[in-house]
Structures are given as C-alpha cells and as structure tokens.
N, C-alpha and C positions, 0 to 999 in steps of 0.2 A: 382614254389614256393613250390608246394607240394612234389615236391623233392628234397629239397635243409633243407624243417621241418624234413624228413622223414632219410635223411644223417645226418643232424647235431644231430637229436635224438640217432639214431643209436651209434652214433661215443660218443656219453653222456652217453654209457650204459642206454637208457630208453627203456622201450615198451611201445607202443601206451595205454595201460593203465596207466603207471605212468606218461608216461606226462600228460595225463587229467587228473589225482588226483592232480598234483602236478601247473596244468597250471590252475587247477578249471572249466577246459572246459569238454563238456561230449566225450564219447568215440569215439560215433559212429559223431561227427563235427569231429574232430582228423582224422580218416578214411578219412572220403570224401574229405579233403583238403589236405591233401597225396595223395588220388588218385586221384586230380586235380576235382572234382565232382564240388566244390564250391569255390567263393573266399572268401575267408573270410573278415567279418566287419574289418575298421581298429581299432576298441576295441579290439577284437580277434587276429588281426595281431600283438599288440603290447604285448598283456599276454604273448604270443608263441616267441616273441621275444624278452623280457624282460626273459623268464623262460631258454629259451635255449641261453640266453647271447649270444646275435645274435643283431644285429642294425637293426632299423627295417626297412630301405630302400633296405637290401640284398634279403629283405623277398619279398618286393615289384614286381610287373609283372614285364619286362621288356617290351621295345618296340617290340621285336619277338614276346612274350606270348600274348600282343595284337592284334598283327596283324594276329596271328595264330586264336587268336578268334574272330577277325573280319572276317576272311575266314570261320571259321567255322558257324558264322552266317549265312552268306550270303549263304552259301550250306545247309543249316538247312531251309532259309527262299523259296530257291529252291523249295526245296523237298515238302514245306507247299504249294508253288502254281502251284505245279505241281497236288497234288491231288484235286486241283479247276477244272480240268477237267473232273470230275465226272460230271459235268453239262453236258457234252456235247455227254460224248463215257463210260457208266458202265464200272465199274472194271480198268478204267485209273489211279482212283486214287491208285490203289496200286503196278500196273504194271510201271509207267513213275518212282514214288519219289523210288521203288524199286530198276530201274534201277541207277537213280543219286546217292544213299545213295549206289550200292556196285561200279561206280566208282568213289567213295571219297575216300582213302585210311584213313581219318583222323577218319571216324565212322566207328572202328571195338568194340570199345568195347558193352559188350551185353547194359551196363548204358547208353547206348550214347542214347541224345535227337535224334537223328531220327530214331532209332530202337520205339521207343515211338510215332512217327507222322507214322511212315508205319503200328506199330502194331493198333494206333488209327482208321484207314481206312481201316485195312483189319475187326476188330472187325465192325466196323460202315458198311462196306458192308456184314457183317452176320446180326446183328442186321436189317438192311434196307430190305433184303430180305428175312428174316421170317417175319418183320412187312409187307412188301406187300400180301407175298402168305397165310398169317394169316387173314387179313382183305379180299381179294378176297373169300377165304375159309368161312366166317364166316357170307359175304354178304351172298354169296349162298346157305348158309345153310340157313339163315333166311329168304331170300327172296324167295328161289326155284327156283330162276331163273339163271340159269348156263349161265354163261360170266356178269350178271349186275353189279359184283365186281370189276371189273375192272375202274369204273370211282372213286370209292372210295380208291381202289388200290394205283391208280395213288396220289390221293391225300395226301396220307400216304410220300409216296415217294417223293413228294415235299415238303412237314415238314422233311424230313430226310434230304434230299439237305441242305436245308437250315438252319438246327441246322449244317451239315457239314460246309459250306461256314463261321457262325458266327464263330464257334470253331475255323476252320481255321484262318481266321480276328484276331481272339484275340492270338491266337500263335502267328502268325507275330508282332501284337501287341506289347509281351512282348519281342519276338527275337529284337524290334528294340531296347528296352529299354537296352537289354544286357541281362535279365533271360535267364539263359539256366535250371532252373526245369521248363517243359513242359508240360500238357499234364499230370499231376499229379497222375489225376485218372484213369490212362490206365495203365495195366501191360505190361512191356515191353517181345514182344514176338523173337524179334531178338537181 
C-alpha cells in the first residue's frame, strides 16, 4: 500500500510534503505509511485516495500483505517468548530472540518491532544487573556485613523478572490485536 501512495505520488509530480498540505494529513503519517510503518485509519485511506484520484480499494492490503503480516506477527510473538526464558538461564533472553530476529529475513530494517523487543531485554538485562550489584553494594555498605546483600539482591531481581514477564504478556497482547508500535518507549538499538 505504501508503495503503490509513494508511485502514484511520484508519477502526480508531488513530494511527500505537498501531498500532506494538499491531503491535510501531516508529514511525518505520509512517511511511515510509504514506508509501510503504519496502516492507515480508513479516514486517511480514503483523503490519500480521494487526493491522488486513486479508488480506494487499490489502496486497500491485499491477501499477500496480510498474510505477510500475519507471518510477521507470529515471528515478532516468537522472539517476545523466546526472551521468557530469562526465568530460567540469564542473558537467554537476548541471545535465543537475537538468534530468531537474524533468521528472519523480513526484520532487517533498523524500525522493525523486533529490533525494539531485542533492544528492550538487552537494556532490561543492563538495568537488572546494576539494580542487583547496586542493592548488594549498598546492603553492605550499610550493614557491614559482606555477602548479607545477596538475599536483598535476589529480591530486586525477581521484581525485574517480573516487570519483564508483564511487559512481555502485554507485547504479545497487542501483537495478537495486530499493533505492531511496540515497546514505545525503548530506543531501538538494532
């Protein structure tokens, strides 16, 4: 779809600026549904299709475009319970959904929601092991007793688990609904 806006623009003499002046849509929607980011409402479907005198069923997915993003789900929702294995073996979760997300051929680009679920559990295993060796650290400086941080530690770390495990749960969440913005407030690091 977003290539078919992106030709038909082109071939109208427009830039991605004039058709959002001229389609009343902002710039930076125009972008992401060119670069397939987004599907657009079908309110938006039909402005873009009414502006570039286009019907708007040309605009519409076809059954490949679906099916492509039902594959793409289902490898998105992969890689999400792949790094549920953090409960069991540290650092799986960024080694296993690492492994799935490079062989997928279909997430190369840097936007892609699983570059966002590998960057989210490489950042969450930083954050998780400075929150452990920070509270061990801070027991035994207050306590003076060297190793009694360790049960406090641990405890840290099982609030860490478990904010992972929810986040996780609610990613799959929205992958079943069809969201693919993920993981929002993670910069994506791949």
């Amino acid at each position: 779809m977003g290539l078919k806006i992106s030709e038909t623009r082109k071939s109208k003499g427009l830039s991605q600026e004039a058709l959002a002046e001229v389609a009343n849509i902002s710039l930076s929607t125009i972008q992401r549904i060119e670069k397939g980011k987004v599907v657009p409402r079908p309110y938006t479907l039909k402005i873009l299709a009414d502006t570039l005198e286009l019907d708007m069923f040309d605009l519409s997915p076809s059954d490949t475009d679906e099916s492509n993003l039902d594959a793409k789900i289902a490898s998105l929702k992969k890689i999400s319970i792949a790094a549920l294995l953090v409960i069991f073996v540290p650092l799986i979760n960024i080694l296993l959904p690492l492994l799935v997300w490079k062989m997928n051929k279909e997430f190369r680009s840097k936007n892609d929601s699983a570059g966002k679920i590998i960057s989210f559990q490489l950042l969450w295993s930083i954050l998780t092991f400075i929150a452990f060796m920070t509270t061990i650290f801070l027991h035994n400086l207050i306590s003076g007793n060297a190793g009694d941080g360790l049960y406090f530690g641990m405890i840290v770390y099982v609030i860490f688990i478990v904010s992972n495990i929810l986040l996780t749960v609610k990613t799959i969440a929205q992958l079943n609904k069809g969201e693919m913005n993920i993981l929002s407030f993670v910069p994506n690091l791949f």
